[in-house]
C-alpha positions in Angstrom: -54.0 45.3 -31.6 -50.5 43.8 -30.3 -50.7 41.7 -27.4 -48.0 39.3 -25.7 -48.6 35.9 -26.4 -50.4 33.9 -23.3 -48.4 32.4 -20.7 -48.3 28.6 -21.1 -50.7 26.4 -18.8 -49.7 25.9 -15.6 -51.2 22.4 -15.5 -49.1 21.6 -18.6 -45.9 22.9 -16.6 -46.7 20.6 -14.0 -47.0 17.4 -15.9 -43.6 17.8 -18.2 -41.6 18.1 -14.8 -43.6 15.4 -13.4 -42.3 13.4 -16.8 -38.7 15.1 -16.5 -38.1 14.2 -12.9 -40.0 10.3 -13.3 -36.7 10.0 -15.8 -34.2 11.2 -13.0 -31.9 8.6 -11.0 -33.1 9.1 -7.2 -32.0 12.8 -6.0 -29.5 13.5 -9.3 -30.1 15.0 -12.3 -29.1 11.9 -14.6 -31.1 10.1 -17.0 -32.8 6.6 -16.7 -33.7 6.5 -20.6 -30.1 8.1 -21.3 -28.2 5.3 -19.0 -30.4 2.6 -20.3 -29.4 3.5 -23.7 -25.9 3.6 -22.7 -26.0 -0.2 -21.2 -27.9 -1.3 -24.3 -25.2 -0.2 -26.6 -22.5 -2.5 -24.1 -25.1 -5.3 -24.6 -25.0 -4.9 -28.4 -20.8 -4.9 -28.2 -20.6 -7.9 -26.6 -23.7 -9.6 -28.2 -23.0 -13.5 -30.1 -23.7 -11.8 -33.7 -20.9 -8.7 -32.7 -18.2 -11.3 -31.2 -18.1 -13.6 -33.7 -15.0 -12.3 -36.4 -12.5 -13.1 -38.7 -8.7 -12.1 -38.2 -9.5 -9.3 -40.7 -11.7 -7.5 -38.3 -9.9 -8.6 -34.8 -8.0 -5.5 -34.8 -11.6 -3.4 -34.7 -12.6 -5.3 -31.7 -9.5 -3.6 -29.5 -10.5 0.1 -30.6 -13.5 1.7 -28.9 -16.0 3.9 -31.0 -15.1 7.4 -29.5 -19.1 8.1 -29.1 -19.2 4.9 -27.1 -16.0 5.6 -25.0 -16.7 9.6 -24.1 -20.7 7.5 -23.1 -19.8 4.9 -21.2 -17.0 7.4 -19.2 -19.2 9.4 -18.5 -21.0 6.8 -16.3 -18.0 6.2 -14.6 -18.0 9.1 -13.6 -21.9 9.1 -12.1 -21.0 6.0 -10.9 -19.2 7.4 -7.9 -23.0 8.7 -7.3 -24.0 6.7 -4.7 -28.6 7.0 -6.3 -26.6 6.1 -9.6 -24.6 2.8 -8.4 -28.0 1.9 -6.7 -29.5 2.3 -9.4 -26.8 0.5 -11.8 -27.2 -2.7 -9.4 -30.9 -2.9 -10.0 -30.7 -2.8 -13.9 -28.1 -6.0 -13.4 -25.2 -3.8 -14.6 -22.6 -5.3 -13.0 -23.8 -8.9 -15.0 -23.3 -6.8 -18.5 -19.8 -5.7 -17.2 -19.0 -9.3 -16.9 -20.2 -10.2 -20.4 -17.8 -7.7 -21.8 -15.5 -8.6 -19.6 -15.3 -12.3 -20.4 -15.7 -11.4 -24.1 -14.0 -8.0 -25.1 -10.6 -7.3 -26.0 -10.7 -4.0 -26.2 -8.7 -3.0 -23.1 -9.9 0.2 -23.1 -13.6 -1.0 -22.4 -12.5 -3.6 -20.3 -10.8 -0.6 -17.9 -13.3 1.2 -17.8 -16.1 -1.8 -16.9 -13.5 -2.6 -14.0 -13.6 1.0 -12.9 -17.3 1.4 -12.8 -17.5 -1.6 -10.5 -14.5 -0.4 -8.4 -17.1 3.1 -7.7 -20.0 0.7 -7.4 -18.0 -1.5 -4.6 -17.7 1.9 -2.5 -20.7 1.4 -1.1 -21.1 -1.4 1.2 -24.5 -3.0 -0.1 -23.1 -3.6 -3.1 -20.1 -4.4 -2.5 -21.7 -7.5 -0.7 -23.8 -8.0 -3.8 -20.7 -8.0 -6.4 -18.9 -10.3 -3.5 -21.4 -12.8 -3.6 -21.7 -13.5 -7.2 -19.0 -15.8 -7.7 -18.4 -15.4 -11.7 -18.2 -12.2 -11.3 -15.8 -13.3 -9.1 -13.5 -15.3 -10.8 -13.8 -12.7 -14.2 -13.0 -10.1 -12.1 -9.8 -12.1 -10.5 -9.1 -13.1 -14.1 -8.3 -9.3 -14.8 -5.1 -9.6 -12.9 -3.7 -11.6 -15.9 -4.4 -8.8 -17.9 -1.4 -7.3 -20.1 -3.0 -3.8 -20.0 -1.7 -1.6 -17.3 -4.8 0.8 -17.1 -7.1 -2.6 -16.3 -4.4 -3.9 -13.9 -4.3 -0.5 -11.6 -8.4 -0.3 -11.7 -8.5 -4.4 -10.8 -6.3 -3.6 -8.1 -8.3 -0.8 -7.0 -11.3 -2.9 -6.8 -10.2 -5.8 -5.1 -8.4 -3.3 -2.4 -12.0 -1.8 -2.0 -13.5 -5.3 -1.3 -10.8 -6.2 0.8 -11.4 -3.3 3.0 -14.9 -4.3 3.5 -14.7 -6.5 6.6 -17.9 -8.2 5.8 -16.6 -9.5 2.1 -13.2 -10.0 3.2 -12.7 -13.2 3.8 -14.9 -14.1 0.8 -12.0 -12.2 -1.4 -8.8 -14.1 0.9 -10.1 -17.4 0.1 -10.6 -16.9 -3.9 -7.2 -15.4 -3.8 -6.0 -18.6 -2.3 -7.5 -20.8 -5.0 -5.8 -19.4 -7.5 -2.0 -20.2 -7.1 -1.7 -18.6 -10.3 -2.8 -14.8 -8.6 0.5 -15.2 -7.0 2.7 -15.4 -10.1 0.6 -12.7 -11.4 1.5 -10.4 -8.9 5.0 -11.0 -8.4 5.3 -10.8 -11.9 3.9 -7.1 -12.1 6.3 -6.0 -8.8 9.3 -7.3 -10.6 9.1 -5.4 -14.2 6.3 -3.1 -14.2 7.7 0.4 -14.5 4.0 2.1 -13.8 4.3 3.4 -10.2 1.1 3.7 -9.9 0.2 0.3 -10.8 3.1 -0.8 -8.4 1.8 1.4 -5.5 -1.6 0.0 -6.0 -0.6 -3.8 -6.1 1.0 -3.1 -3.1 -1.5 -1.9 -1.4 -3.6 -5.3 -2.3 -0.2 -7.1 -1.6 -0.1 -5.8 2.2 -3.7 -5.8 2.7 -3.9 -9.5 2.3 -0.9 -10.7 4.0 -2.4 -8.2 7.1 -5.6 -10.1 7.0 -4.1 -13.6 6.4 -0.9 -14.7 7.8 -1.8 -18.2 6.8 -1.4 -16.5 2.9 1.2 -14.6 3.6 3.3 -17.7 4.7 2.2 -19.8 1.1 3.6 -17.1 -0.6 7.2 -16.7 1.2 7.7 -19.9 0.6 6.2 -20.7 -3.0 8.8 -20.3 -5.4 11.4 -20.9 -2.5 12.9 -24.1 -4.1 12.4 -25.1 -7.6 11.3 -28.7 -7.9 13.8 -31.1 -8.1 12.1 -33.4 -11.4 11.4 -30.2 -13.9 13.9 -29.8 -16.2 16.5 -26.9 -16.9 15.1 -25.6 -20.7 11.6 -25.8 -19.1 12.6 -23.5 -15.6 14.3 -21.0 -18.0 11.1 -20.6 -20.3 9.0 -20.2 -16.7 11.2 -18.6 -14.2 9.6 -18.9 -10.4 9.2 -16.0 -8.9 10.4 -15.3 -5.1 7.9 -12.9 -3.4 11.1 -10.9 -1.5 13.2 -9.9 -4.6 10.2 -9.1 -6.3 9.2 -6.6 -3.7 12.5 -5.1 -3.7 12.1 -4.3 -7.2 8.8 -3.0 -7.0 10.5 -0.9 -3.8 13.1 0.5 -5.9 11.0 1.4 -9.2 8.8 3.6 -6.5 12.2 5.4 -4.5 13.0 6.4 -8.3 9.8 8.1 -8.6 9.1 9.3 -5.0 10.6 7.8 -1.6 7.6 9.2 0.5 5.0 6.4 -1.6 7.5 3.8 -0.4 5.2 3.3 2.6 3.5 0.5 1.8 6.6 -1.8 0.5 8.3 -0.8 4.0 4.8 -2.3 5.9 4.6 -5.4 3.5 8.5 -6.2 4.8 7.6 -5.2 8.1 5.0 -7.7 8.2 7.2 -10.4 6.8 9.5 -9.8 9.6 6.7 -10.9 12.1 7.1 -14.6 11.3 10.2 -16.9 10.8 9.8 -17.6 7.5 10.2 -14.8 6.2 12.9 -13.5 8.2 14.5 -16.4 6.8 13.6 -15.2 3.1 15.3 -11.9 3.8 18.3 -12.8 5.4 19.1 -16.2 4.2 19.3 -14.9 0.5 22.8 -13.5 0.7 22.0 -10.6 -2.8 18.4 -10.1 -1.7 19.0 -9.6 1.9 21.9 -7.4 1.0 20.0 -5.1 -1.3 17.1 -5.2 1.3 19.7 -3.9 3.9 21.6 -1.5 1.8 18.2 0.0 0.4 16.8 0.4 4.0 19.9 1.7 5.6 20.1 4.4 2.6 16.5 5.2 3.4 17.3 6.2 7.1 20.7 7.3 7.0 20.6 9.4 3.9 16.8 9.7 2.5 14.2 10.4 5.3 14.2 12.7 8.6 17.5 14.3 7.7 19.7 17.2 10.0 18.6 20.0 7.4 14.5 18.9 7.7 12.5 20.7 10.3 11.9 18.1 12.8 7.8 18.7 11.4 8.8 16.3 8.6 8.7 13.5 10.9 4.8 13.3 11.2 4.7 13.2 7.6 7.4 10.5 7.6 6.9 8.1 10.9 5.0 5.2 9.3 7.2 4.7 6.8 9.8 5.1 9.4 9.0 2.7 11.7 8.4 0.2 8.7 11.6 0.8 8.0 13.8 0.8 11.2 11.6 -2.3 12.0 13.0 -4.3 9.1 16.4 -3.1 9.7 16.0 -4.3 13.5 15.0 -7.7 13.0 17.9 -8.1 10.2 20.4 -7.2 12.7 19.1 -9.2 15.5 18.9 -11.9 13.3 22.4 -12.6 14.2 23.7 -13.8 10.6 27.6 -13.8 9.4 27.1 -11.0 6.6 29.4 -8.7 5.3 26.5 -6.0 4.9 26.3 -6.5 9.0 29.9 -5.7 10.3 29.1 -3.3 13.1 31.7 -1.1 12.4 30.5 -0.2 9.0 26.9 0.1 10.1 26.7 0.9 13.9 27.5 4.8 14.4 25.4 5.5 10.6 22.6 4.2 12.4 23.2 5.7 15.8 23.5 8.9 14.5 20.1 8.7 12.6 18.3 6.6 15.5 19.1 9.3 18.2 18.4 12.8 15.4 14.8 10.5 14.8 14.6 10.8 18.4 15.4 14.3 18.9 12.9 15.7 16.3 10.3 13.3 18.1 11.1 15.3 21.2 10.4 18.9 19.4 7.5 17.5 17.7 5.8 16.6 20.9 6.3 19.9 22.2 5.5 21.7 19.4 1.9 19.5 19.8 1.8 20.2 23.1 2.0 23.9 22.8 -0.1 24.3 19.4 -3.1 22.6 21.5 -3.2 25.1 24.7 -5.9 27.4 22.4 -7.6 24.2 21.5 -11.0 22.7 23.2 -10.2 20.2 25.8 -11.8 17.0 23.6 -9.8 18.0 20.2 -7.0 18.5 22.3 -7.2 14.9 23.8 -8.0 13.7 20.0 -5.0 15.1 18.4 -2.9 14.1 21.2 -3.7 10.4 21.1 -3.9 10.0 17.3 -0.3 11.4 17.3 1.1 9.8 20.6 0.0 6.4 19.0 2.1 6.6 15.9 4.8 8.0 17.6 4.8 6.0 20.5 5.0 3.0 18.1 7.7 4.9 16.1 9.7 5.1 19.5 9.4 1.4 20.5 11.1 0.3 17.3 13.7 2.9 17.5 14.8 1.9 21.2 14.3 -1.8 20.8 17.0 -1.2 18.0 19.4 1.0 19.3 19.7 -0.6 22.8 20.8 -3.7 20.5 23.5 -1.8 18.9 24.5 -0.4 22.0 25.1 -3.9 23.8 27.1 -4.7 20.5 29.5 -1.8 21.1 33.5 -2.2 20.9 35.5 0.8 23.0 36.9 1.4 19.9 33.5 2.2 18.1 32.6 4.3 20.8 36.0 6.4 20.6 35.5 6.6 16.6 32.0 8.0 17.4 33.2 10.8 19.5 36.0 11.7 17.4 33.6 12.0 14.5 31.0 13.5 15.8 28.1 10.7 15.9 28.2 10.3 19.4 28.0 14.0 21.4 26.8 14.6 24.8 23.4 16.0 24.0 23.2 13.0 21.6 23.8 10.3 24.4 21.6 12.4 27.1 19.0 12.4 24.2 19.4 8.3 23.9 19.6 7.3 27.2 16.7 9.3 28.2 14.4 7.2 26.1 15.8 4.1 27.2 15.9 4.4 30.2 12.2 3.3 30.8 12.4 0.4 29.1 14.8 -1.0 31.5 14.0 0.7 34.4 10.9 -2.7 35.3 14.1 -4.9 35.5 16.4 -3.6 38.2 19.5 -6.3 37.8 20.0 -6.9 33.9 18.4 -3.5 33.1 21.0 -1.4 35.6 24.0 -3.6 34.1 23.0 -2.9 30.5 22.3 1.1 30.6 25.9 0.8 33.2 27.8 -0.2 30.3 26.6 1.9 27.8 26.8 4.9 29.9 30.6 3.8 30.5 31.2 3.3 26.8 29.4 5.7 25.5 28.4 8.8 27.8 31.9 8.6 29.7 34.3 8.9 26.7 32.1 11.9 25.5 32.1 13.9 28.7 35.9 12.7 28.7 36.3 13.9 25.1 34.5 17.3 26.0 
């Protein structure tokens, strides 16, 4: 007689998941015994018997087995797994990624060694851990010579990462420091790399550091400042040395060419070079550079971002880079120097115009926030509101600081050529003088005088006009 068979024993059930989930990594459904076999198979690339070659075979050793590439991705992926990374740390991974660091030259590999412990460093324990060991350290600085784009963008990612980490910081700073050459690494990559997002990423690192370490920032604006006076001509040609602000320009314009809105973080690394003398001095006092710097910005503002046809929405999406921007362009013009790029009246009613429309769409914005946040709680309300008013506020500093200066540099004749053409309206002025008014309002005397002679100039030959 036909029967079904017997259902299998539960007690045997039992034990293979017992087995199955003794092989998992923590809460995932990853394999210890597949992962180990993975990081044996690195071990066995990089081992003394597999490194040693002839030039016969040196072209092997730059080509990854596919097997061994689609295996060792895929744990970049899990790596972002913060039970896997744990895990990874315990077996000593990040010591094999050093071995095939310091030995491979397959760049492939290499990138993809670098990317695992740019996951890994996500996670603030081991990020301390990889910070502490320092020759993992100086391998992993080492990268940043590399020739291979692909290992350049993932060493930047993972040195941003441990840069970001306020605990390892300063560990990071001070390696960066001891290795002048870092500097001509960098400047090297701003200057002809076309990858954009190697250059956005480098310039992330770039601007983190000098944010963290003004004392850095200031070795840098002035290495390469003056060549030495004893090396010869044929040897300065075969090593050209790098200036930190025309290499950033370059790296600035290979990113406008790809998109202006990533140009954030170049406008914040001039910004902050505006903070000290120095490199105020780098900027203007280099007649092309600063000229360039000036003509790129003024494009930017006049021509590129927060223009008549955008709703004024755009601005929150654009007020960082903004401010960057009409920050560098401020301390340019204050800077008082004899340029042809600075005659006011081929740069004074361009800028007014776009100051005072920045202005205006900062005005509708606000209402706009104000009215969007009546049907909101009362606490999200008060969150929203700050996190914007801080930005903005910031954003409308800078733009008052620098159009009260133009104002105050103002010719009658300016003025009239403003009205005539349209810069300078009577909602425009109304608009301006409304926002700087507070700022002068504290100082009765100087502050009364100043806003007096604008409003003559400017407000009086409009109303006039009209």
């Amino acid at each position: 007689m036909d029967r079904n068979p017997s259902p299998p024993s539960p007690g045997r059930d039992k034990e293979e998941e017992e087995v199955a989930g003794g092989d998992c990594i923590g809460s995932t459904v990853y394999s210890k015994h597949w992962l180990f076999g993975v990081l044996s198979g690195l071990i066995q690339i990089v081992s003394p018997e597999n490194t040693k070659s002839s030039s016969d075979d040196e072209e092997q050793q730059t080509e990854l087995d596919e097997e061994m590439e689609n295996e060792i991705c895929r744990v970049w992926d899990m790596s972002m797994d913060e039970d896997v990374a744990l895990f990874l740390q315990e077996f000593n991974a990040p010591d094999i990624f050093m071995g095939v660091l310091a030995k491979s030259k397959c760049p492939r590999l290499r990138e993809i060694c670098v990317g695992i412990l740019g996951n890994m460093a996500c996670f603030q324990e081991i990020c301390v851990s990889i910070s502490s060991e320092k020759n993992l350290g100086q391998v992993l600085l080492h990268c940043l010579y590399d020739s291979d784009p692909p290992t350049l963008l993932e060493t930047s990612r993972l040195l941003l990462t441990c840069l970001s980490q306020a605990e390892v910081a300063s560990v990071w700073v001070e390696r960066i420091r001891e290795h002048p050459a870092i500097y001509d690494s960098i400047c090297f990559i701003m200057s002809s790399s076309t990858n954009v997002d190697l250059l956005v990423k480098v310039g992330e690192v770039v601007d983190k550091l000098f944010d963290l370490d003004e004392k850095l920032m200031l070795e840098w604006v002035r290495n390469g400042a003056t060549q030495p006076l004893d090396q010869p001509q044929e040897e300065s040609e075969e090593q050209p040395v790098f200036r930190l602000v025309p290499c950033i320009l370059e790296a600035a314009k290979q990113v406008r060419s790809e998109n202006p809105e990533w140009l954030d973080v170049y406008m914040h690394i001039l910004q902050l070079l505006t903070t000290v003398d120095d490199g105020i001095q780098a900027i203007v006092h280099c007649p092309d550079t600063g000229k360039d710097i000036w003509n790129l910005l003024f494009d930017l503002v006049c021509h590129e971002f927060c223009q008549s046809d955008d709703p004024p929405i755009i601005l929150q999406e654009q007020k960082t880079v903004l401010a960057s921007a009409f920050s560098v362009l401020s301390a340019i013009y204050a800077s008082q120097t004899e340029q042809e790029y600075l005659k006011i009246e081929k740069v004074d009613l361009p800028l007014i115009d776009s100051l005072i429309r920045v202005l205006q769409n900062m005005e509708q914005c606000q209402k706009k926030t104000e009215n969007s946040t009546e049907s909101n709680t009362e606490e999200t309300k008060k969150t929203d509101l700050t996190q914007d008013d801080f930005h903005l506020k910031i954003l409308k500093d800078i733009l008052c600081e620098f159009l009260s200066n133009i104002f105050q540099a103002l010719t009658k004749e300016t003025v009239a050529q403003g009205v005539k053409e349209g810069q300078l309206s009577k909602q425009k002025c109304s608009c301006a003088f409304q926002n700087l008014l507070p700022f002068y309002s504290p100082v009765e005397n100087e502050g009364q005088n100043v806003g007096t002679n604008c409003k003559e100039e400017a407000g009086g030959e409009v109303l006039a006009e009209e």
